[in-house]
N, C-alpha and C positions, 0 to 999 in steps of 0.2 A: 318355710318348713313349719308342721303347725308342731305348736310348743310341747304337746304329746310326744311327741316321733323323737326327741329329742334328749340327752341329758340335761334336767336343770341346772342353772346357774350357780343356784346356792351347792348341787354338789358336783359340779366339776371344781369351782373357787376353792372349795376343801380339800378337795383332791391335788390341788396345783401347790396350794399353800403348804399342804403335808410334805410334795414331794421337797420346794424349796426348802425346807425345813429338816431334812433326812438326819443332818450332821447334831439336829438338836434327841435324837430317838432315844439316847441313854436318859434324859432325865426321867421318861419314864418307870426305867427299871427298878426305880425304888418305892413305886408307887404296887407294885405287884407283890402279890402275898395272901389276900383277904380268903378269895372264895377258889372252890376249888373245878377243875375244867370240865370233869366229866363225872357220868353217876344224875341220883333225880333226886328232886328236893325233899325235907323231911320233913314236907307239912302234915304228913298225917299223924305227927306228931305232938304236934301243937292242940290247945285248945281253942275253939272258937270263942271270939270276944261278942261284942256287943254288935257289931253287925255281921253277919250272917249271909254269906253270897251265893252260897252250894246250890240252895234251892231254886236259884232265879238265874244266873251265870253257867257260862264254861266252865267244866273242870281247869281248864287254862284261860285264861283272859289274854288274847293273844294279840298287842298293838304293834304295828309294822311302824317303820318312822319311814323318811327319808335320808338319812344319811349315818357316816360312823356318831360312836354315840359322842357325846359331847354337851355341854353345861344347858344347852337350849333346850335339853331331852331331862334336863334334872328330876324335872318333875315326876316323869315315869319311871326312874329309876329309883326314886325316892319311895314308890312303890312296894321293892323290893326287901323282906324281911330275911332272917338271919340266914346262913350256907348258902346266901346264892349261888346258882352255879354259870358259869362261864364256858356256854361251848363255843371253842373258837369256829368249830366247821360250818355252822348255821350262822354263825355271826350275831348269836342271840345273848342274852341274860337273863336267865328267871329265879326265881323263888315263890315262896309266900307272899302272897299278896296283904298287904298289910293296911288298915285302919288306925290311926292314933297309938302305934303302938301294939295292938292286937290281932290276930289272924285271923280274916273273912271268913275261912272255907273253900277259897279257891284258891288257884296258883294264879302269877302274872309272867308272862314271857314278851320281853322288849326286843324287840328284833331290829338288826340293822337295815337300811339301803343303800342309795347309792348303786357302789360297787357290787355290794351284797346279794343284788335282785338285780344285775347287769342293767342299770341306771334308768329303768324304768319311772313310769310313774306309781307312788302308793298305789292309786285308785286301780290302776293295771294288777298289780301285783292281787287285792283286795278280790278281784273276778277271777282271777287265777287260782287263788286259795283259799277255797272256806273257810278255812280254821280261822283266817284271822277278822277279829273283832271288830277292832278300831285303826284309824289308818289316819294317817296325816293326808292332809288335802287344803291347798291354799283356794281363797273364794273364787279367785279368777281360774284356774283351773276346778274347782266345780261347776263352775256356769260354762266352759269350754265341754267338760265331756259330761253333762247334763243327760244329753238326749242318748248316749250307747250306753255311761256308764255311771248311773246315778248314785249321788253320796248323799247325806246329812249328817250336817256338823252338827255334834251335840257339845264342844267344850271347844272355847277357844284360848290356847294358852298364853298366845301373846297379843295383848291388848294395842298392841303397834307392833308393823312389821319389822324386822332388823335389816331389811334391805337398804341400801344406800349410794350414792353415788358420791365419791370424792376425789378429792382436787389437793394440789401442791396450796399451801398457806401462803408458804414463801412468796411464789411465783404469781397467784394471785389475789395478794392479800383485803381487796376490794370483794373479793365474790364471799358471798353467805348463802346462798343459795344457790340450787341447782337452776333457777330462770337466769339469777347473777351470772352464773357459769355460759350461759346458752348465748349470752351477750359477748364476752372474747371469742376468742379465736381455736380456742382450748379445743382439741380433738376426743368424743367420750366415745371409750369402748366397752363394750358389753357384748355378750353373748344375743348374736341374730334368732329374731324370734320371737324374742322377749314380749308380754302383749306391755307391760309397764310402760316401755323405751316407746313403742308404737302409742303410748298416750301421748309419752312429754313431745313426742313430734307431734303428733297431730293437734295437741294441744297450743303449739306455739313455745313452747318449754324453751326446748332444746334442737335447732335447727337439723333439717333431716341433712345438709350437706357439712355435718359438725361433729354427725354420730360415725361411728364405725363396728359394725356387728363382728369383726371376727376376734375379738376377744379370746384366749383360750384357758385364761384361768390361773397363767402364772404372770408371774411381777416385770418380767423380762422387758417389754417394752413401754410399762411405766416406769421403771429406772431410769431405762435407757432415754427416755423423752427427758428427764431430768427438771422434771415439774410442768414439761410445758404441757402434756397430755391428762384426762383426767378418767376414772375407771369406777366401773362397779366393784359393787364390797358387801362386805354384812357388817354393821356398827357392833357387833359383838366379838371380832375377832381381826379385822385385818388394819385397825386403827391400832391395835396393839401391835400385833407382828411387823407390823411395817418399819413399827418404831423402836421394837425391843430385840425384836429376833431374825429380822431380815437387815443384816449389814451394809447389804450393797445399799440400801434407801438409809435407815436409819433415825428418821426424823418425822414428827408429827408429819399426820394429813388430817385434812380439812374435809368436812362431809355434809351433806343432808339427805334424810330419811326419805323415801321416795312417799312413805305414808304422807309425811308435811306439804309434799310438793302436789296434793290432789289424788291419790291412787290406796285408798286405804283397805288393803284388803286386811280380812283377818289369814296371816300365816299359820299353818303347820296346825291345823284347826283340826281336833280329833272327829270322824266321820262313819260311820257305817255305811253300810253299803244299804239303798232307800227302800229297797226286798225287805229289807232285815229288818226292820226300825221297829214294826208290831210286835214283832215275836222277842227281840231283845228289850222291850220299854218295861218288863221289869227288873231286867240284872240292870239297865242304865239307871232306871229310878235311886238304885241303891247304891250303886258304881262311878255314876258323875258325881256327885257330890263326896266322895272319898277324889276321889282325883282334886277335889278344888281342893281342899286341906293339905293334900301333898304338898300343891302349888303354892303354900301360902307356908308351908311347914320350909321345907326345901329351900326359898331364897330368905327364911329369918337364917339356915343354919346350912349350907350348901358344903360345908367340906367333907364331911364322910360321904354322903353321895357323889364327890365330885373326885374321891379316891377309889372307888366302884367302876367308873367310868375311864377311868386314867387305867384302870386296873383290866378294862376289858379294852379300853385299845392295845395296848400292850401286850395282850392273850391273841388279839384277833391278829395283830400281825401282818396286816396288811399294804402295809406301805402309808398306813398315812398315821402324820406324825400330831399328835395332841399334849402340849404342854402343861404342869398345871399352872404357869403362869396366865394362861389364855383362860383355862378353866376359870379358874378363880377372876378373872379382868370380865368376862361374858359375864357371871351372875351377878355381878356386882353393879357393870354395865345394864344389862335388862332391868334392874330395880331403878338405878339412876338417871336413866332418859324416861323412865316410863312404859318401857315396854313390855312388860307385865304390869299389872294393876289390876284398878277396880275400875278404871273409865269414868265414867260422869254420876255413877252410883258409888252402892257400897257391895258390891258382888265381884265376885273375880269369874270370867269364863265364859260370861252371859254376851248374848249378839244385840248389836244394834241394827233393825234389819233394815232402817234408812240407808246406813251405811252399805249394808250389800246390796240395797238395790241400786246405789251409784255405781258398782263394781257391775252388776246385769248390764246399766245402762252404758257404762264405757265399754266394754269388753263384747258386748251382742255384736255391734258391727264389725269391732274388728276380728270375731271367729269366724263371722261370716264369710268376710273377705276371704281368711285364710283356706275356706272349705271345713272349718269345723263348727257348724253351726249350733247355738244352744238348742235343746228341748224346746219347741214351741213355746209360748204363755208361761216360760219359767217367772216362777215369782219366788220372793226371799225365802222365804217359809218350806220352800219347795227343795231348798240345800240346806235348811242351818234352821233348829229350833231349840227353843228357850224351854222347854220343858222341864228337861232333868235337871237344871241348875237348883241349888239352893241360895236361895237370895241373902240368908243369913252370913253366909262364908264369902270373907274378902278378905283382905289386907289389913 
C-alpha cells in the first residue's frame, strides 16, 4: 500500500499511546485556564513592532502540522502572542503572530492533524485548502508525491529525525543498534509500508523474514513479548511512557534513531506548496527567519509554550491523552540527542541538499515499485531551498 493511502506511523503511535494512557487525562486539567475557546484575536490592537508582515503575508499565516499538538510543534506555538484562542472544533490555535516579543501585522493559526484532517497526509490536506501556507512534509514523502503533488521545504525543524526503533535492554543487553538487533532473533514491528523499514531490509539492516508490518500503534504485544520482540517509536516520547506511565512495561527501552542507522530525512520540514514559492518569497523572506528565533527562543525556555499546548489538548478533547511529563521529557530530549540544532554550521533550519539527495536516491526505486513514482529528474533543490534562511540565527 503506498505510504500516501495510509495513516502515518508517527500518528497512529500518538493515537495508540494516548488511548493507553486515558486513565492519566486528569493531569491535564490543571493545565487549562490561559486562553479562551471562542471569539477572534485582538491583534488589531496591538502595535506593529519592528518587523512588519501585513504587506508581504496572509492576513492569517496558516501552518497545518501533522498531528495533536505537542512539544515537537513548540516552535509554532511559540509563535503565538497574548489571548490566543483555542477553537476546539477546527482543532486549531491562533493569535498574534509574534517576533521577539513584538507583533508582525499578521495572525498565526496552528492547526491540528492526524485525527483532525481524518489522517491524511499534510501535503493532501495543503491541495485541498488554500488557505494554508505552510505544512509539515517529511523528505521522503516529498520525493514520493513529487510528481501530483509538489512541496518546498523552506525551514526544517528538526535537524535529526525522532524516529526510532527499540528493543528490551534487558533481554538484549549486546544490541546497540538497529544492524546489532537485525543479528538476534528479535521480531521488529512497524507499521507496513513504511519506505524507512523497506531500506533497513533492503539494506541488509534488518532481515525481511524478522520484520513484521502489522504493527498497530499500541504497547499490547510489546508487553506481551516481554522483551523478546522489538518496535517502532519516536525517541521523544515513548522512551519515557514506557518507562514512567505505562505500568504494564514499566522499565527503560533501549533504541536507535533510524537517522544513525543510514535514512536521514529531514522530518516535519515546513513546505509550501511549489505553485506557491514565487508569489509567497516575500512574506517567507521576512517569515522564515522569525520562525528560526522561535525555534531557538522556545527550547532555551519551552514551559509557557508547553502549557498552551497542554492547554489545547485538553480543549480539543479528543481522546488523546498528552502529559506534561512527556512535554517537558520531548523538549528537553530534542535539545539532548541533537535533534534540533545547527548541524555542521552555525544556522538552525537550513538543508543539506547532499543529504536529500541520498533520500531521492534511496526512496526513487522504492516509490517506483510501489506505483508512486517521483517527478521525472527530481533534484534536491526541486523540494527543499536554502533561501529564506538567515544564516546568522542558530543555537
Amino acid at each position: 500500500m503506498p505510504m500516501h493511502h495510509r495513516p502515518s506511523a508517527r500518528r497512529i503511535t500518538r493515537l495508540a499511546a494516548g488511548t493507553a494512557l486515558l486513565g492519566l487525562a486528569a493531569a491535564l486539567t490543571a493545565c487549562s485556564g490561559g486562553a479562551g475557546s471562542t471569539g477572534a484575536t485582538a491583534s488589531s490592537d496591538l502595535a506593529i513592532g519592528s518587523v512588519d508582515l501585513s504587506g508581504v503575508c496572509p492576513a492569517t499565516v496558516v501552518i497545518q502540522t501533522d498531528w495533536n499538538p505537542e512539544a515537537e510543534q513548540g516552535n509554532l506555538y511559540q509563535l503565538i502572542g497574548p489571548d490566543p484562542v483555542i477553537d476546539a472544533d477546527k482543532k486549531a490555535v491562533s493569535g498574534p503572530l509574534m517576533a521577539g516579543g513584538e507583533y508582525t501585522g499578521v495572525d498565526v493559526e496552528v492547526r491540528s492533524g492526524g485525527p483532525a484532517i481524518g489522517f491524511q497526509t499534510v501535503t493532501s490536506q495543503q491541495y485541498t485548502d488554500p488557505s494554508i501556507t505552510l505544512g509539515y512534509a517529511n523528505t521522503d514523502e516529498a520525493v514520493q508525491l513529487s510528481a501530483d503533488m509538489p512541496t518546498t521545504a523552506v525551514f526544517a525543524p528538526f535537524e535529526v529525525g525522532p524516529q526510532i526503533i527499540m528493543w528490551d535492554p534487558a533481554t538484549y543487553p549486546d544490541v546497540k543498534t538497529i544492524a546489532d538487533l537485525g543479528k538476534t532473533d528479535a521480531v521488529v514491528r512497524y507499521f507496513g509500508g513504511a519506505a524507512y523499514m523497506e531500506y533497513l531490509m533492503g539494506s541488509g539492516i534488518l532481515p525481511a523474514s524478522h520484520v513484521d508490518g502489522s504493527y498497530d500503534g499500541t504497547p499490547a504485544n510489546f508487553v506481551a513479548a516481554g522483551g523478546k520482540d522489538a518496535q517502532q517509536g519516536f525517541a521523544t516520547v515513548e522512551p519515557y511512557v514506557y518507562e514512567n506511565e505505562l505500568s504494564s512495561w514499566g522499565k527503560p527501552v533501549a533504541y536507535q534513531l533510524i537517522h544513525d542507522a543510514g535514512y536521514p530525512i529531514y522530518a516535519s520540514a515546513l513546505s509550501v506548496r511549489t505553485g506557491d514559492l514565487e508569489s509567497l518569497s516575500p512574506c517567507l523572506t521576512k517569515l522564515v527567519p522569525i520562525v528560526q528565533q522561535a525555534t531557538v527562543d522556545y527550547y532555551a525556555d519551552p514551559a509557557a509554550t508547553n502549557d498552551l499546548i497542554l492547554e489545547a489538548v485538553d480543549q480539543f478533547d479528543n481522546g488523546w491523552v498528552y502529559t506534561p511529563g512527556v512535554a517537558a521529557y520531548s523538549a528537553k530530549t530534542q535539545v539532548d540527542l541533537g535533534l534540533v540544532g545547527n548541524g555542521s554550521n552555525e544556522t538552525v533550519g537550513d538543508f543539506d541538499m547532499d543529504r536529500i539527495q541520498k533520500i531521492i536516491d534511496i526512496t526513487t526505486p522504492l516509490f517506483e515499485e510501489q506505483g508512486t513514482p517521483p517527478a521525472a529528474g527530481l533534484t534536491p533543490d526541486s523540494i527543499a531551498t536554502n533561501e529564506f534562511i538567515d544564516t546568522s540565527i542558530g543555537f
